[in-house]
BALOBA-1460 file (C-alpha; in Angstrom, 3 decimals):
// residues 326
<rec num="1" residu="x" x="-70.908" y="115.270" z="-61.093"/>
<rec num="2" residu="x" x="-67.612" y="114.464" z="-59.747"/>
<rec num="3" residu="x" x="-64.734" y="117.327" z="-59.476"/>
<rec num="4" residu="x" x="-61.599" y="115.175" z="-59.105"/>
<rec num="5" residu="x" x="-58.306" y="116.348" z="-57.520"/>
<rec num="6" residu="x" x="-55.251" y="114.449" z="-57.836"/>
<rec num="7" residu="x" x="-52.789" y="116.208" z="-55.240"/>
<rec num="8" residu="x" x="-49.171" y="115.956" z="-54.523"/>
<rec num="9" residu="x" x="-47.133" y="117.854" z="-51.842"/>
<rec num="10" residu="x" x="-48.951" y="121.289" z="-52.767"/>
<rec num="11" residu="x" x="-50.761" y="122.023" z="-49.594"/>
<rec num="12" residu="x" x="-49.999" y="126.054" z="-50.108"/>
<rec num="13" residu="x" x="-51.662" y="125.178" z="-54.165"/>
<rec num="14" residu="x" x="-54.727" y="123.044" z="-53.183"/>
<rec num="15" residu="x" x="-56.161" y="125.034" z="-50.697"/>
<rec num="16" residu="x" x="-57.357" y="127.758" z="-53.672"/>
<rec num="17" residu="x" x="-58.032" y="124.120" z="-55.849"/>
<rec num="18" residu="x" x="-60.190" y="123.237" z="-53.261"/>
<rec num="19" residu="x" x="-62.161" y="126.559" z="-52.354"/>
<rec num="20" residu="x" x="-62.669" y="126.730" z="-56.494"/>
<rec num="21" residu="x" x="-64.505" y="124.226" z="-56.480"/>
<rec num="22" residu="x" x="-66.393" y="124.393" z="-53.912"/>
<rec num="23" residu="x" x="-67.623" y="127.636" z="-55.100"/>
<rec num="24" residu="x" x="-69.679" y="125.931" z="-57.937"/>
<rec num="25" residu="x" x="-73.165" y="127.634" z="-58.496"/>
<rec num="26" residu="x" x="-74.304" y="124.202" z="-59.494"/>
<rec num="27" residu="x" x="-75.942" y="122.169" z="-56.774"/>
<rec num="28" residu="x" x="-75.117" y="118.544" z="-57.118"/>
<rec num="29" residu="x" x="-71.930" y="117.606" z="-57.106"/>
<rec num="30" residu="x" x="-69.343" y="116.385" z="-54.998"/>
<rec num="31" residu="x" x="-65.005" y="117.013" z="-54.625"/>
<rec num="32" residu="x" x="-62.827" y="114.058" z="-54.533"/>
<rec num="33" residu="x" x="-59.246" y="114.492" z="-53.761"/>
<rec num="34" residu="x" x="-56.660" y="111.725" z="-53.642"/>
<rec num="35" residu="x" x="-54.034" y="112.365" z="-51.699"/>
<rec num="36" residu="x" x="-50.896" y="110.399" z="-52.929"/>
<rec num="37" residu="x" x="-48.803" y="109.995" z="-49.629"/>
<rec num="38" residu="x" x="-47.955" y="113.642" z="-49.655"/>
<rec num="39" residu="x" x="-45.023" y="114.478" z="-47.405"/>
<rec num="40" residu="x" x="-45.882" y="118.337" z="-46.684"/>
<rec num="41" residu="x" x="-49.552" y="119.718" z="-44.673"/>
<rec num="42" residu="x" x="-51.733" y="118.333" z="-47.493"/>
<rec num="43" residu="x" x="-53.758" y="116.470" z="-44.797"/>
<rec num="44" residu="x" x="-53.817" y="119.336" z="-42.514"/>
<rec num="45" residu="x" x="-55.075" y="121.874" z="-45.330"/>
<rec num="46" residu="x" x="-58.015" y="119.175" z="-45.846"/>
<rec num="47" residu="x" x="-58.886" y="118.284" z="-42.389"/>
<rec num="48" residu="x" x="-59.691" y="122.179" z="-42.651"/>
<rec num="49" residu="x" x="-62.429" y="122.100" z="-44.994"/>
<rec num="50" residu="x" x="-65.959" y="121.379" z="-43.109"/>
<rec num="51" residu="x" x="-67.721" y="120.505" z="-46.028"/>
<rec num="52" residu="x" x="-70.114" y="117.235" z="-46.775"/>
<rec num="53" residu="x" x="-69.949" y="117.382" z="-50.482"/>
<rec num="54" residu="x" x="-65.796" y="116.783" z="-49.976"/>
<rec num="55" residu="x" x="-65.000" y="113.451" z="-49.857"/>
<rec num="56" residu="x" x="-60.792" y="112.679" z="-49.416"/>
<rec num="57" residu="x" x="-58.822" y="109.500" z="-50.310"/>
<rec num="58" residu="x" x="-55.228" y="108.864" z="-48.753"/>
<rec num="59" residu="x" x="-53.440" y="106.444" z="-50.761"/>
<rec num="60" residu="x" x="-50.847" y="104.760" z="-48.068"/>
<rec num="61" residu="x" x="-47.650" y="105.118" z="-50.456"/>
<rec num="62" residu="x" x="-47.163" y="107.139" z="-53.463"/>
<rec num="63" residu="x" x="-48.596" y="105.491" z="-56.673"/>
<rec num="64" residu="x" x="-47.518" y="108.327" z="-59.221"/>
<rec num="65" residu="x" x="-49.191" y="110.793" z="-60.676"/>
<rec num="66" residu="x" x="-51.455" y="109.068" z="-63.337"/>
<rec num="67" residu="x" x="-52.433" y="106.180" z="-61.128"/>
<rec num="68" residu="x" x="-53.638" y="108.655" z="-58.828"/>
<rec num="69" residu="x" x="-55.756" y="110.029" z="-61.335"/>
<rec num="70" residu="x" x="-57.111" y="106.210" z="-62.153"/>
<rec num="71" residu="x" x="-57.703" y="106.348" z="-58.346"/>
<rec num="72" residu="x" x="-60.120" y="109.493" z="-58.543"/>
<rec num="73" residu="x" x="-62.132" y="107.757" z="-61.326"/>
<rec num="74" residu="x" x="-62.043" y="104.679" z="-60.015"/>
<rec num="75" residu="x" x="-63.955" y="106.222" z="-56.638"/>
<rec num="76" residu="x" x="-65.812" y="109.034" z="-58.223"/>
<rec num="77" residu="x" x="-70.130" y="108.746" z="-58.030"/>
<rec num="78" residu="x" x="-70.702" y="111.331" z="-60.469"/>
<rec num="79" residu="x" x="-72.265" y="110.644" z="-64.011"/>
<rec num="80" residu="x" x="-69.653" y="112.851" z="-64.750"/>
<rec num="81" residu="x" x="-66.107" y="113.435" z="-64.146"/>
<rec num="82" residu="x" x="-63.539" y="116.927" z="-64.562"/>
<rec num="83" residu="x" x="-59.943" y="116.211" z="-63.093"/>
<rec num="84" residu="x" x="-59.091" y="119.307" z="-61.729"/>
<rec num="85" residu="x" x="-54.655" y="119.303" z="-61.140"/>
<rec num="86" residu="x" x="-53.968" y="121.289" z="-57.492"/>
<rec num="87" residu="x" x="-52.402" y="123.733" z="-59.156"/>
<rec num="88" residu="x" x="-55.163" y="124.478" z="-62.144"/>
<rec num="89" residu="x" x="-58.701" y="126.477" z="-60.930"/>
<rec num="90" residu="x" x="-62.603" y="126.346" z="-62.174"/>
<rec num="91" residu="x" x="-64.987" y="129.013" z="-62.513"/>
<rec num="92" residu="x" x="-68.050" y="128.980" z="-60.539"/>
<rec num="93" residu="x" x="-70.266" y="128.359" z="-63.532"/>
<rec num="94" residu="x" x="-68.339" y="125.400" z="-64.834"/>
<rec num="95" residu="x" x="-70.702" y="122.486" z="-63.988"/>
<rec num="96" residu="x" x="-73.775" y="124.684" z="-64.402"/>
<rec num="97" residu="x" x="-72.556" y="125.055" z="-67.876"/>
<rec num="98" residu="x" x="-72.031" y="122.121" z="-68.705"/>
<rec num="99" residu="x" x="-75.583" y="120.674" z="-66.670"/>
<rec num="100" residu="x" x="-77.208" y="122.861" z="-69.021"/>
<rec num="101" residu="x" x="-76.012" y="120.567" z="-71.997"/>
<rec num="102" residu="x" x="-76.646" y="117.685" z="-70.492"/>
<rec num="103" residu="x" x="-80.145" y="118.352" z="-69.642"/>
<rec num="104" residu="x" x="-80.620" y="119.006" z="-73.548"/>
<rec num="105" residu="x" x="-79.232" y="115.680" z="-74.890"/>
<rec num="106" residu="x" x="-78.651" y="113.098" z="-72.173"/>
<rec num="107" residu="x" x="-75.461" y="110.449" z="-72.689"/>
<rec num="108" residu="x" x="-73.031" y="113.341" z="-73.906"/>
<rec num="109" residu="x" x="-69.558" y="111.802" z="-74.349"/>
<rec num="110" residu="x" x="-67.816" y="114.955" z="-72.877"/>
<rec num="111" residu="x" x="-68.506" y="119.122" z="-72.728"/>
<rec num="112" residu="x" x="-65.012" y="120.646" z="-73.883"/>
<rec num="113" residu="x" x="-64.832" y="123.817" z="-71.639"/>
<rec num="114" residu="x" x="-61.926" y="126.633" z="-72.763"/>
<rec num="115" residu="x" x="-59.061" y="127.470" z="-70.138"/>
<rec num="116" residu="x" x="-56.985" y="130.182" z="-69.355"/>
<rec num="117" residu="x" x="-53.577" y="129.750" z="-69.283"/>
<rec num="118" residu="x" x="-51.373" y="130.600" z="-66.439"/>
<rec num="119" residu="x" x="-47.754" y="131.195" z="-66.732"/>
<rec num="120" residu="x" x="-46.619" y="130.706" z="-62.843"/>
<rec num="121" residu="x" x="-43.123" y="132.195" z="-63.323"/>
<rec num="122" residu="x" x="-44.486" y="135.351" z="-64.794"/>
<rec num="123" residu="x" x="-47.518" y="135.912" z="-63.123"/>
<rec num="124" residu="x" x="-49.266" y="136.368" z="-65.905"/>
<rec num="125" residu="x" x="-52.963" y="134.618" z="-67.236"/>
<rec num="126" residu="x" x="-54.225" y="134.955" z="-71.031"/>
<rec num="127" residu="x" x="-57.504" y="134.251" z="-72.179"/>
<rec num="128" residu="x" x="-58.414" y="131.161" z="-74.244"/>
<rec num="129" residu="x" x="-58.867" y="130.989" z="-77.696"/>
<rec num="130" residu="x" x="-62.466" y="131.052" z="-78.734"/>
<rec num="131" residu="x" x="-64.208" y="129.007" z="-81.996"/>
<rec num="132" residu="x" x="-65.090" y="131.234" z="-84.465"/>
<rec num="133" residu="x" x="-66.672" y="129.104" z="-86.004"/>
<rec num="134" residu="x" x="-68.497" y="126.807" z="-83.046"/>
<rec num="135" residu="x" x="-71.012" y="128.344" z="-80.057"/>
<rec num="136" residu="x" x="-71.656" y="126.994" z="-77.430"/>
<rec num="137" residu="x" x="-74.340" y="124.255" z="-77.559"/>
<rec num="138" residu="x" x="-74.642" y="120.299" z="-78.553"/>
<rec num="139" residu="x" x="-72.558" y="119.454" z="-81.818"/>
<rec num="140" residu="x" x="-71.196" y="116.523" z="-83.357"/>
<rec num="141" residu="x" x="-67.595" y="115.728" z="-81.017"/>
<rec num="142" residu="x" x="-65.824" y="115.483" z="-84.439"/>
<rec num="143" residu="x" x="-66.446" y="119.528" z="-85.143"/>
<rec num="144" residu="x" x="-64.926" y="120.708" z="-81.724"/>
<rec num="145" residu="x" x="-61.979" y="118.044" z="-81.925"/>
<rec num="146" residu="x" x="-61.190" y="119.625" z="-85.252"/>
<rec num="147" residu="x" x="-61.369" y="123.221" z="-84.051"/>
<rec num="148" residu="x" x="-58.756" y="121.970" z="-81.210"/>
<rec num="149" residu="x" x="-56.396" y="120.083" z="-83.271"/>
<rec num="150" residu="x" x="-56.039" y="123.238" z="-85.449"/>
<rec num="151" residu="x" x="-55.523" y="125.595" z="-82.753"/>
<rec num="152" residu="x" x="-58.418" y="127.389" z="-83.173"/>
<rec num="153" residu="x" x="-59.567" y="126.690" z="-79.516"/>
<rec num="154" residu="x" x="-57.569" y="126.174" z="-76.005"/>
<rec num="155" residu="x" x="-58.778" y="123.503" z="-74.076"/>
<rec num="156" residu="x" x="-56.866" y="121.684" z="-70.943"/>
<rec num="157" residu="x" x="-58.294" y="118.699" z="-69.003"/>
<rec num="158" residu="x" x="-59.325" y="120.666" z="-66.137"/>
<rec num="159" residu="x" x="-62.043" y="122.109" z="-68.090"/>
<rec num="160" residu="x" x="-63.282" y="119.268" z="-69.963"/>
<rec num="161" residu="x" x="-66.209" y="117.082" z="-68.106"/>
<rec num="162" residu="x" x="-66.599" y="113.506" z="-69.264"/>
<rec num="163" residu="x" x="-69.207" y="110.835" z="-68.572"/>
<rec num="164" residu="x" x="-67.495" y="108.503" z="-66.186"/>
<rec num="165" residu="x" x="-68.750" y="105.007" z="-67.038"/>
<rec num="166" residu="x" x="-67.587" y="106.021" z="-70.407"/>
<rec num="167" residu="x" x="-63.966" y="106.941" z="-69.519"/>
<rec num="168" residu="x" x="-63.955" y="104.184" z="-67.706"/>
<rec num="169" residu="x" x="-64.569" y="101.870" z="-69.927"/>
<rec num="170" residu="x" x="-62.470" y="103.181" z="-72.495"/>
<rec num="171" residu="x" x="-59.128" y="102.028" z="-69.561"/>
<rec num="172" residu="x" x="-59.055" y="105.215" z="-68.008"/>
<rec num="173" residu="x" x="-56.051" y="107.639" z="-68.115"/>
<rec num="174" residu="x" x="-53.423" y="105.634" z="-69.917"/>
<rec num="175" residu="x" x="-50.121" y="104.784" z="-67.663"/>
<rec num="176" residu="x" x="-47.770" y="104.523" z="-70.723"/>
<rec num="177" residu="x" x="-48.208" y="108.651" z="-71.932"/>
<rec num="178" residu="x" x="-46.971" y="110.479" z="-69.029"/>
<rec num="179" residu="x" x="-47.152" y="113.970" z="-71.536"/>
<rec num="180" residu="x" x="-50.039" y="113.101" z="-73.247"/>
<rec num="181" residu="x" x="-52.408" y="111.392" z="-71.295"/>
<rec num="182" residu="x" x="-54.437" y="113.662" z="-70.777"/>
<rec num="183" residu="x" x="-55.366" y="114.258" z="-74.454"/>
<rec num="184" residu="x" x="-55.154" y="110.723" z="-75.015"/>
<rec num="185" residu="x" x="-57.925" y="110.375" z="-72.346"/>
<rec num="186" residu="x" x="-60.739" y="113.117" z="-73.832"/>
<rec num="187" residu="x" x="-60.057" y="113.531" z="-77.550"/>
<rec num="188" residu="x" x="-60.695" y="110.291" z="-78.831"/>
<rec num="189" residu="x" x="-64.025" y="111.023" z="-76.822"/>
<rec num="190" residu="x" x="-64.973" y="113.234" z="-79.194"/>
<rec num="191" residu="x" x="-65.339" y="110.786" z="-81.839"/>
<rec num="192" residu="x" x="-67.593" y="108.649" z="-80.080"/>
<rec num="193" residu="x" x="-70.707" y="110.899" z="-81.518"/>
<rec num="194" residu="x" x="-72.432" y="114.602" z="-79.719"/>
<rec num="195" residu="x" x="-71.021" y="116.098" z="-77.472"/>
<rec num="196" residu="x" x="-70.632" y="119.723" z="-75.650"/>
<rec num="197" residu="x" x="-68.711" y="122.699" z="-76.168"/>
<rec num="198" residu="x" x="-68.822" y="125.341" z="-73.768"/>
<rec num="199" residu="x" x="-67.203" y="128.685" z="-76.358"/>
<rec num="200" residu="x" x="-65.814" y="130.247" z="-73.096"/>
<rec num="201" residu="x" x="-63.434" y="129.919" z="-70.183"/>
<rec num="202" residu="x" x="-64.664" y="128.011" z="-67.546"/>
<rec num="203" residu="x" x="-61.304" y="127.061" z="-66.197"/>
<rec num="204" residu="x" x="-57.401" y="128.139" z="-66.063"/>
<rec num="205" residu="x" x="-54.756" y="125.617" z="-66.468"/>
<rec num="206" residu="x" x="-51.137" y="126.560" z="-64.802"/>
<rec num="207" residu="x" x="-47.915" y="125.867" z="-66.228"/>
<rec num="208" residu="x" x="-44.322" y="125.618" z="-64.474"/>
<rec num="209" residu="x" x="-40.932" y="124.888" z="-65.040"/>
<rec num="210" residu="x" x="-41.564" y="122.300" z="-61.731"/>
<rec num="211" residu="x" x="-44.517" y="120.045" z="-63.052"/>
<rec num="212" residu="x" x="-43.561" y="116.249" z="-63.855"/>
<rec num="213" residu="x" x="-44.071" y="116.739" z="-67.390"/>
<rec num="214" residu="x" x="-41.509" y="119.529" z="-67.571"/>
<rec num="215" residu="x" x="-39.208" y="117.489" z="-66.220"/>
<rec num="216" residu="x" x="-39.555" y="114.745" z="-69.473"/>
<rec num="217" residu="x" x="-37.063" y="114.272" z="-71.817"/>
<rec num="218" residu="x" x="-37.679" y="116.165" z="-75.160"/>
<rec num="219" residu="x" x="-37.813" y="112.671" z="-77.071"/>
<rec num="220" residu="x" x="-40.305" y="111.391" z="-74.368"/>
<rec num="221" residu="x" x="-42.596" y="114.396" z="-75.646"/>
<rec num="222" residu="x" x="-42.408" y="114.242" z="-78.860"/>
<rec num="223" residu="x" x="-42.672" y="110.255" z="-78.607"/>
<rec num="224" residu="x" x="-45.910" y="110.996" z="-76.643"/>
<rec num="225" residu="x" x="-47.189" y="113.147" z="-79.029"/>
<rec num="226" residu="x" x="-46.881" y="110.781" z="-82.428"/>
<rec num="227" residu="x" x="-48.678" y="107.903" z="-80.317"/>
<rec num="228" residu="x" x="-51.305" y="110.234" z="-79.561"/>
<rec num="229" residu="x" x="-51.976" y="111.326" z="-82.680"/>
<rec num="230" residu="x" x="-51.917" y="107.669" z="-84.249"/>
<rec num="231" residu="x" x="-54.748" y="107.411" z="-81.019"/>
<rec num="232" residu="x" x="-56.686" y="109.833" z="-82.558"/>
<rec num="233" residu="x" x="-56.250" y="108.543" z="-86.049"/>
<rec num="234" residu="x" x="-57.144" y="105.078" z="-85.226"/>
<rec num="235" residu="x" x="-59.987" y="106.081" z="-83.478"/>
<rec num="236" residu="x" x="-61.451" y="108.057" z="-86.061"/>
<rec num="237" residu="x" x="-60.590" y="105.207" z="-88.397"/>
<rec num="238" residu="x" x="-63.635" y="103.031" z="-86.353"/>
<rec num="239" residu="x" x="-65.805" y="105.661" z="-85.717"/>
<rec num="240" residu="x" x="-66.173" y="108.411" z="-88.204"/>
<rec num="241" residu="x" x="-67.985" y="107.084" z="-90.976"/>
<rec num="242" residu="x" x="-67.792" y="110.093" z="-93.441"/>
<rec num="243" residu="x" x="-64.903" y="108.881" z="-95.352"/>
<rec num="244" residu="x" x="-63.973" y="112.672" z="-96.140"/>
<rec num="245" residu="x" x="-64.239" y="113.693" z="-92.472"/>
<rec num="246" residu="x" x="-62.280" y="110.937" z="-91.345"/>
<rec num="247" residu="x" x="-59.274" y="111.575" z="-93.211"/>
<rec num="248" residu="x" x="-59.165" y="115.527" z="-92.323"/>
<rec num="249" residu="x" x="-59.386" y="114.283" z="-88.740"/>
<rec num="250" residu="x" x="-56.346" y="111.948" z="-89.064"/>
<rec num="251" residu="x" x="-54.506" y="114.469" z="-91.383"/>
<rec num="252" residu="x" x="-55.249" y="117.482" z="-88.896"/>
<rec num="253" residu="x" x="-53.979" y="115.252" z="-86.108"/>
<rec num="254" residu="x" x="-50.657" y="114.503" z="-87.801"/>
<rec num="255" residu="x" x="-50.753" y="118.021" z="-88.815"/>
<rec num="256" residu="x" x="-51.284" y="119.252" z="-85.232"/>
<rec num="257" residu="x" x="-48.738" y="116.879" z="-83.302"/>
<rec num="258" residu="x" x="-46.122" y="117.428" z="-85.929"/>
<rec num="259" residu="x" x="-46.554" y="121.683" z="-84.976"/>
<rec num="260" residu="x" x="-46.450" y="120.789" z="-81.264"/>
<rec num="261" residu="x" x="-43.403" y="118.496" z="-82.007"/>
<rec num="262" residu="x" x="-41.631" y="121.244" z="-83.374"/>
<rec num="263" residu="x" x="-42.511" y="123.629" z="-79.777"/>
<rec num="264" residu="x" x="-41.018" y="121.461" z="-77.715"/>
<rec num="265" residu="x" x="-37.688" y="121.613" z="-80.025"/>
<rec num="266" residu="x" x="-38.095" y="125.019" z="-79.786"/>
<rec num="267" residu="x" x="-38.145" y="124.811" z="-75.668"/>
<rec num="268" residu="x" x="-35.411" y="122.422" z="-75.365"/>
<rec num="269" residu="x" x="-33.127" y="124.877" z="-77.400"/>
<rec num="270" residu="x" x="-34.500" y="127.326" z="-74.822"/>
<rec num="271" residu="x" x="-33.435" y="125.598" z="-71.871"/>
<rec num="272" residu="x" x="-29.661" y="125.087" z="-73.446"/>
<rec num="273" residu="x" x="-29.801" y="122.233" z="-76.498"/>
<rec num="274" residu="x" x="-27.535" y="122.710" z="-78.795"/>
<rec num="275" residu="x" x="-28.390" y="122.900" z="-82.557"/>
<rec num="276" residu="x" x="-26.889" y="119.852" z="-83.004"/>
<rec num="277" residu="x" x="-28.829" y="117.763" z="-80.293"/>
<rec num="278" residu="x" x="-31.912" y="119.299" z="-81.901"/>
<rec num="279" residu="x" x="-31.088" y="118.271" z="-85.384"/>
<rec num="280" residu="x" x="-30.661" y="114.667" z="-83.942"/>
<rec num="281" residu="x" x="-33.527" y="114.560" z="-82.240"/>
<rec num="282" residu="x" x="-35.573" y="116.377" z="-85.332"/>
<rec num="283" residu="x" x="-33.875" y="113.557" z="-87.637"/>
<rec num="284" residu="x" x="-35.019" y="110.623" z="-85.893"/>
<rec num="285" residu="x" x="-38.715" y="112.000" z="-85.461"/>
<rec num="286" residu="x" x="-38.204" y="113.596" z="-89.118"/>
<rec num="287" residu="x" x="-41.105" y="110.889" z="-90.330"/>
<rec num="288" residu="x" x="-43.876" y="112.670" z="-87.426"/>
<rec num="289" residu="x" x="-42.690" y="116.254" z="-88.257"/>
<rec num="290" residu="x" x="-43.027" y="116.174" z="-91.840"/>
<rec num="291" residu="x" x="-46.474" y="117.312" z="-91.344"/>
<rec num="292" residu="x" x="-45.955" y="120.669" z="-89.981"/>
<rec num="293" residu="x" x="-46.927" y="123.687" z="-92.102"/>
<rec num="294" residu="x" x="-44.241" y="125.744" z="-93.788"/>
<rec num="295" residu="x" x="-45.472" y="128.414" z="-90.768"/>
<rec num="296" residu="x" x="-44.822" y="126.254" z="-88.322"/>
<rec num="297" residu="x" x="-41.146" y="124.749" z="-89.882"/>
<rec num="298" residu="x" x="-40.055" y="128.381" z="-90.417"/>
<rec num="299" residu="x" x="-41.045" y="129.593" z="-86.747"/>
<rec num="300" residu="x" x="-38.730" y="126.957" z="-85.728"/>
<rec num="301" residu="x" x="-35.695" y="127.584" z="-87.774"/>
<rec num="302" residu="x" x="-35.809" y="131.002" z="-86.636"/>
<rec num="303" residu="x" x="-36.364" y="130.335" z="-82.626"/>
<rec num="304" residu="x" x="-34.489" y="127.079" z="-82.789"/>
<rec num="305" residu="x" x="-31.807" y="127.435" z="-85.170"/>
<rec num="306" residu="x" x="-30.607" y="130.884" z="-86.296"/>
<rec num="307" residu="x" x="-28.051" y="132.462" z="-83.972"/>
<rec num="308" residu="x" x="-29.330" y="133.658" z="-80.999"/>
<rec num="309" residu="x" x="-28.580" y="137.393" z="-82.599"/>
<rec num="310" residu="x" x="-30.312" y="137.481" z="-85.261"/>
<rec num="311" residu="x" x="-33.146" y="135.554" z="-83.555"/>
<rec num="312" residu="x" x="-33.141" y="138.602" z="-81.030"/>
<rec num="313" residu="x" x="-32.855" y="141.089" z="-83.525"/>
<rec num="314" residu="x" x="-36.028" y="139.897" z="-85.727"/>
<rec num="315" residu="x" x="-37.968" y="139.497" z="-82.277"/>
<rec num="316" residu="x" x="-37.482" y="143.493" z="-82.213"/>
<rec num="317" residu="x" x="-37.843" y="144.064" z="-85.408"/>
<rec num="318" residu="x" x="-41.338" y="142.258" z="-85.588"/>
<rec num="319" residu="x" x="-42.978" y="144.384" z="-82.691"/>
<rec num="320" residu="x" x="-41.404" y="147.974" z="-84.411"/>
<rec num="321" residu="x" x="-43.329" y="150.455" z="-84.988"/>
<rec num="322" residu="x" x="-43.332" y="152.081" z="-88.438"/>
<rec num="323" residu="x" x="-41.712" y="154.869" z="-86.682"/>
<rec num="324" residu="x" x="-39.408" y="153.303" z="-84.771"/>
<rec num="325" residu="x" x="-38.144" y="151.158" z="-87.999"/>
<rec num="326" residu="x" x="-37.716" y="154.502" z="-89.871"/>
């Protein structure tokens, strides 16, 4: 197995990348890190690692962030293949996990791990969502892909392990979804027949105001995540041949993309958009949020469009006690 790590001018970050994985309980595997022309001690952090299973690529210029990632698959031995970001960590157990699946049913597409998320500006880690519904063991992909495009599980790419040649032949990460590649790259995946799913966290994926994606323009992100849906739908559209299953695939990924679309309105009103930006914005994408739940399209009138009073006031009103509201 391959643990990939794409790295960029995080030497203080990759350092605790790196030692994570090396600290895998599962013997065969080996670390690939491509460095992409990083300015800061990146090379000097590596150069301190001792370690035969680490293997480093220096790419001469910087060839952004997603190439980079095509450059770890491109060079990775592994069967398998888990992109690890410097700034995201693994469990020990991950690949042993994951082995264990593998040994039972040979040619898995993927194992979907769960991932903590970590919010860097506060400090502060929650644990995954867990299927209620799904153990952990082999499964048709179609199952677990459903349990993540209804929210009912939290997986991030550095906890899902793919079969390389697979990936690979499939293009890689795509170039052209800077948000969503990374979705784009493993769910369709799980259309392609069994796969794994590993009910517990085996990872924990960071998020920051600083990342490239943050940095994306709001109709970038919700652009990114209609084509990924229509990714998801199209695949299914080849692949699933239970007519019934198929469409509740391609209506929970509409469904799904369509909530998410509706977030990230919700953040850039957050970060200072004005209701009227966001009612632009909501009007031209109206067609891919149409799909949204009445949950989901009242959670964002409230954050995204009521005065910032009243928004403030029902945020305090919903975690009253009895006591306190008497």
């Amino acid at each position: 197995m391959t643990i990939a790590i794409p790295t960029y001018n995080r030497a203080a970050l990759l350092k605790g990348c790196v030692g994570s994985a090396l600290s895998q309980t599962y013997p065969h595997f080996e670390i690939l890190v491509s460095n992409n022309a990083s300015p800061d001690d990146t090379s000097r952090v590596l150069s301190g690692f001792k370690d035969p299973r680490l293997r480093i690529i220096n790419q001469a210029t910087n060839i952004g962030l997603l190439p980079n990632w095509n450059a770890c698959l491109a060079n990775a031995r592994g069967d398998y293949i888990v992109f690890v970001s410097d700034d995201d960590r693994i469990m020990p157990w991950l690949l042993e996990r994951c082995a264990t699946l593998i040994r039972q049913q040979p040619q898995l597409s993927s194992v979907i791990t769960l991932s903590n998320l970590h919010a860097a500006s506060l400090g502060h880690t929650r644990p995954p969502r867990a299927s209620r519904l799904c153990a952990t063991g082999v499964r048709d992909g179609t199952i677990i892909l459903k349990d993540f495009l209804t929210d009912q599980i939290t997986v991030n790419m550095c906890g899902v392990v793919m079969r390389t040649e697979l990936l690979r032949r499939r293009g890689g990460i795509p170039l052209d979804l800077p948000h969503t590649a990374d979705v784009a790259a493993w769910a369709p995946l799980l259309l392609l027949g069994r796969a794994g799913l590993i009910n517990e966290a085996c990872a924990t994926y960071t998020y920051h105001d600083d990342s490239e994606t943050a940095r994306l323009g709001v109709e970038q992100l919700l652009n990114d995540g209609r084509r990924v849906a229509d990714l998801i739908a199209q695949t299914a559209e080849v692949h699933v041949q239970d007519l019934e299953l198929r469409k509740t695939i391609q209506i929970e990924a509409k469904r799904c993309f369509a909530r998410r679309g509706l977030i990230t309105l919700s953040d850039f009103r957050k970060s200072g958009g004005s209701i009227q930006e966001i009612l632009e914005v909501a009007w031209r994408f109206r067609r891919d949020l149409y799909d949204a739940s009445l949950k989901a399209v009242l959670r964002f009138v409230v954050l995204s469009l009521c005065p910032r009073s009243l928004t403030a006031r029902l945020r305090r009103l919903r975690h009253s006690t009895p006591e306190q509201l008497a």
